[in-house]
N, C-alpha and C positions, 0 to 999 in steps of 0.2 A: 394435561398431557402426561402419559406415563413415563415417556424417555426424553431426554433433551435433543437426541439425534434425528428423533419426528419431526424438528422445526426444517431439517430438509426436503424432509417429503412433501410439509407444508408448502415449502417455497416454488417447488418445481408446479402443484399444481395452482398455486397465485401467478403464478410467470403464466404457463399456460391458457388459461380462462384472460389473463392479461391480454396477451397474443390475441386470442382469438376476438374480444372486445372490442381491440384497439383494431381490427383490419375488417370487422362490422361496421362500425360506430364512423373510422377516420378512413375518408378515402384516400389520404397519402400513405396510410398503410400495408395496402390491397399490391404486394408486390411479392416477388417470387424469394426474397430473403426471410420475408415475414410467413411466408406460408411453409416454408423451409423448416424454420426456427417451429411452429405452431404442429407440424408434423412431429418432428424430433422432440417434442412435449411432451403432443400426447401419446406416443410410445412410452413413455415415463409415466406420464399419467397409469398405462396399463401398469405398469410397474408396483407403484404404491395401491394401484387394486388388489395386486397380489401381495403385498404384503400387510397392507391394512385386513383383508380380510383373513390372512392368520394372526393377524394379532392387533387388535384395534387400537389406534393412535391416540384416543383419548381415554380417561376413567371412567365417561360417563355413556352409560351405553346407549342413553338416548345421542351425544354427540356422535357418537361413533355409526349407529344410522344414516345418521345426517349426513352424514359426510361418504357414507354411500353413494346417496341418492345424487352429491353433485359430479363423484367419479365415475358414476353412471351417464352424465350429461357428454362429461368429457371423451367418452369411447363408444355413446351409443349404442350400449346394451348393460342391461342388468350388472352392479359387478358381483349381486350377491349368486351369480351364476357360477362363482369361483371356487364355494361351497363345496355342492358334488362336482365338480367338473376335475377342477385344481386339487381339493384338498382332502378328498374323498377316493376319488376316483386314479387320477394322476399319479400323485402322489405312493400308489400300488402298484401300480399300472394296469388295472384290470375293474373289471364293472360286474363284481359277482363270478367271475369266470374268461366273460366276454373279452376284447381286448381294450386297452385303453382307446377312450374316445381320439385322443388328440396322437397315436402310437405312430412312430414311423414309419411302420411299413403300410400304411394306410395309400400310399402314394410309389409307384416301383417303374418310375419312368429311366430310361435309360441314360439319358441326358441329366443328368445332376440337377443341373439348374431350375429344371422346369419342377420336379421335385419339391424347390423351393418356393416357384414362385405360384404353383399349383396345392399345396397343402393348405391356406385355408378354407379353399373352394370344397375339400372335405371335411378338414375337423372342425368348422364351424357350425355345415348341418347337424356332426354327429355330436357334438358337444350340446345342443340348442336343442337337440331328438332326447337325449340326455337327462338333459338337467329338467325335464318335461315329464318321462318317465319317475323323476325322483321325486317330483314336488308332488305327484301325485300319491304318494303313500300314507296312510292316515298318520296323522300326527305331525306333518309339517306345516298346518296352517297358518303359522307363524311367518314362517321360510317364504309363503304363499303373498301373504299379504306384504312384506317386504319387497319380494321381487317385482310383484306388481304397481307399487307408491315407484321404484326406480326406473319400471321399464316407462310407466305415464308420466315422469316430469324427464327422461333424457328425452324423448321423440315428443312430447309435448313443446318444451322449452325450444325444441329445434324445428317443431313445424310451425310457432310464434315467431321463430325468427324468419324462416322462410316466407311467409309472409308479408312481414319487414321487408324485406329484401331478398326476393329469389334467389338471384344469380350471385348476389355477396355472398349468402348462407351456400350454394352448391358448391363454390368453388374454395371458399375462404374456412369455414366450419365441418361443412361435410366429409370435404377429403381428407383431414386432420383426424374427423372422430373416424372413420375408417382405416386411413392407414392405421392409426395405435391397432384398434383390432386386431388387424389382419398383422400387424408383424409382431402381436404378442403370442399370436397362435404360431409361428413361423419359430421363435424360439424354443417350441418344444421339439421341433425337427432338429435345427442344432443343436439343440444341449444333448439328445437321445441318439440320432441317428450313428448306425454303428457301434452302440454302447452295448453294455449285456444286462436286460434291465429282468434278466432273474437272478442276479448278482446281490450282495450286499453293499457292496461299495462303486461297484466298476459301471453302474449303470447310470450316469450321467458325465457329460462333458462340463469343466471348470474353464473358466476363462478367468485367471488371477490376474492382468493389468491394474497396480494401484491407481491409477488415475479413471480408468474402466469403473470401477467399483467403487467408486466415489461417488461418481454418477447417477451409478445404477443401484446404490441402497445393497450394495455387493450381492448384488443377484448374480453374480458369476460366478461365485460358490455354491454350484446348484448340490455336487453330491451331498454337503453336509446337511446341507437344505433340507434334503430329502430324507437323512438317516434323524435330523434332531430338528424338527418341524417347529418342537416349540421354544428354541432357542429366536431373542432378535434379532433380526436384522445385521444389525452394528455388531455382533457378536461371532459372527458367521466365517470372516478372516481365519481369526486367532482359530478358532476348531477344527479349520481348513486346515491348517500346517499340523495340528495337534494330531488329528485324527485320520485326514484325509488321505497327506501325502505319505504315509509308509502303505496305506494300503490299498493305493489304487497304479494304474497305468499311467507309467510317465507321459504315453500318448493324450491322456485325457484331461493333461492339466495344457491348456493352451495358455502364451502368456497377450493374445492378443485375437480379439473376434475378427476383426477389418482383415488382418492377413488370414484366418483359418475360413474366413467369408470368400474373401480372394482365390485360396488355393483349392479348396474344394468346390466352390459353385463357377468356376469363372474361369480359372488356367488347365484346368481338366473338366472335359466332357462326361469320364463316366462315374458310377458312384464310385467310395472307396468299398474296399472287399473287406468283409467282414473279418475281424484278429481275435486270437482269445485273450481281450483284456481280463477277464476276471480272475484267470489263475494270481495275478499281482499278490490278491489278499491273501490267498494262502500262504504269503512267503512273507508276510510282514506280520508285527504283532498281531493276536488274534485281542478281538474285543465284542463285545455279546450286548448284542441287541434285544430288544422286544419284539416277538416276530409280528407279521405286516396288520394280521388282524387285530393285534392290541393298538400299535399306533394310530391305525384307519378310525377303531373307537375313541381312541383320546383326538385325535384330530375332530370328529364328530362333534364331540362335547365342548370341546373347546370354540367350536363354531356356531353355535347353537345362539 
């Protein structure tokens, strides 16, 4: 293991695959606490998708495969899709030109909410339209044959079980490997929606709650994320305060997702109106970047 901070991302998906076992296997577990808990997982599961596949949890690259192919079980779909999707694509916010797959404005309901709960019904086609265009370019056959060993043992492994057991698997495994899906796609609506993502800094939404971040492998420090891709994980904090807060929008640092989930999706109907966060960096130390197409190629190479 390269970091000793990995044994948590180990643990969340041992808990999980646990979860899920235990309400297959034991029918006293088949209960709305246990499907609860098996949900709120594999949300996390997507989690360590996204950061395993920026920077692989073990030394050995054959492990690090491997352990693809079972965080692929747990979300039901490929996670090497996070490649061009996430770390490629995303990450720029542009496809060549095109707009991001996963962009906020893909979705312009008036109603806020539905916004949310309507975005993966889009960015899933166009992410999956995506990552399909990509694998097709010569020279990724590698990329090829990895995505396809994940996508035939998660829908494999899960139409073995359904045969097991239909109705345990539809309702117990199923909506678990789903929700994480769909609310990992739903996170790029919050972290972006109303940011300025031709900014430098001002184009993502932070959610700094220490206990938040704990959790979530401090995926709530999305800007830094986004400006130092190849920094860890566990690293991501400290950069935050270093880097982050003098030059971005005091708007954009929330100290909590459940209240900015609350106030925008839920006690106001309409969206909020767009601000000029980005002016912020202009007025805080200046610091120099590598522009988009160099990082897009080191992220490349590093994914590879």
């Amino acid at each position: 293991m390269k970091h000793p901070a990995e044994w948590r991302q180990i643990g969340i998906v041992l808990a999980y695959l646990g979860v899920l076992a235990s309400m297959v296997f034991v029918p006293a577990c088949r209960n709305v606490l246990f499907l609860a808990a098996a949900c709120y997982l594999s949300f996390l599961n997507t989690v360590v998708i996204h950061n395993h596949l920026h920077q692989g949890i073990f030394q050995s690259r054959r492990l690090n495969m491997l352990f693809r192919v079972v965080l692929s079980f747990g979300a039901l779909y490929p996670a090497s899709a996070n490649i061009p999707s996430h770390n490629l694509v995303h990450h720029h916010f542009e496809d060549d030109g095109k707009p991001d797959w996963a962009a906020p404005t893909h979705v312009s309901f008036k109603w806020n909410l539905l916004n949310l709960i309507h975005f993966p019904n889009v960015a899933g086609p166009n992410t999956f339209a995506g990552v399909s265009r990509w694998a097709r370019i010569k020279g990724r056959e590698e990329f090829v044959r990895q995505y396809l060993v994940e996508q035939v043992f998660a829908f494999g492994l899960t139409g073995a079980l359904l045969v097991y057991d239909v109705w345990t698997t539809l309702f117990f495994v199923l909506v678990p490997q789903l929700y994480g899906a769909r609310c990992i796609l739903r996170i790029n609506l919050i972290q972006h929606d109303r940011c300025d993502t031709t900014s430098e800094w001002n184009h993502s939404r932070n959610f700094v709650g220490r206990a938040f971040n704990w959790v979530m492998c401090n995926n709530g420090y999305h800007t830094i994320h986004h400006n130092r891709a190849g920094l860890h994980w566990s690293a991501l904090a400290e950069a935050h305060r270093r880097e982050v807060v003098p030059r971005v929008d005091p708007s954009l640092d929330e100290p909590s997702m459940v209240l900015y989930l609350l106030r925008t999706y839920l006690l106001r109907p309409s969206r909020p109106l767009m601000r000029d966060v980005a002016k912020a960096e202009t007025e805080g130390p200046q610091i120099d970047l590598a522009p988009r197409e160099i990082r897009r190629a080191e992220a490349e190479a590093a994914s590879a």
